[in-house]
N, C-alpha and C positions, 0 to 999 in steps of 0.2 A: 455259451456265446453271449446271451442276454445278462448274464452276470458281469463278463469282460464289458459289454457295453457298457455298463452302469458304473463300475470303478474308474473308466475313461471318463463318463459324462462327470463324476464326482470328484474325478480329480480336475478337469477344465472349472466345475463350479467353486472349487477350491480357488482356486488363483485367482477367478475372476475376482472374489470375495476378496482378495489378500490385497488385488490391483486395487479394487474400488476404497478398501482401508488403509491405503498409503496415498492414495488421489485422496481422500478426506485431510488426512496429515498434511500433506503440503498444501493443499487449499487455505487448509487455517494457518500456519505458517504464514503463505502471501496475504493472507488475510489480516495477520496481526502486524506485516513489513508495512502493508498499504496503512494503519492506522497509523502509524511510525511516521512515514513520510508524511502523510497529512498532516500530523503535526508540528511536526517540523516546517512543512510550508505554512500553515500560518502563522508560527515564529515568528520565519521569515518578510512573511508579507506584513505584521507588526512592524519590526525593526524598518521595513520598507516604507511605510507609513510615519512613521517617526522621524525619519533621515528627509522624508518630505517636506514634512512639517517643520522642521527645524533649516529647511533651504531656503523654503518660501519666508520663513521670517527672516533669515539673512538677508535675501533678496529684498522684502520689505524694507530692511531697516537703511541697507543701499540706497535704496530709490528714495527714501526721505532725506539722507544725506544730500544726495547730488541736488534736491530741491532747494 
């Protein structure tokens, strides 16, 4: 009886092991998607900074025009 307990208990501690070694796998996976998108948004937020930059000097060189 105490032996079937033990193959039970060994096989739930099996899985639990297999669950927590596929939760590590996808963790790093979302872990290396997130470094991804980070950088990609500040790409992003470059080129967003750039497209500024180059409005406001439009903008600038207008408003000396119409002066």
């Amino acid at each position: 009886m105490s032996l079937e307990l033990l193959s039970k208990l060994e096989t739930k501690i099996q899985a639990a092991l297999e669950t927590i070694e596929l939760q590590k796998m996808e963790l790093e996976e979302e872990k290396q998607k997130s470094a991804q998108l980070q950088q990609h948004n500040e790409q992003l937020q470059q080129e967003l900074n750039s497209w500024n930059e180059k409005v406001t000097g439009l903008v600038g060189l207008l408003n000396s025009e119409v002066e």
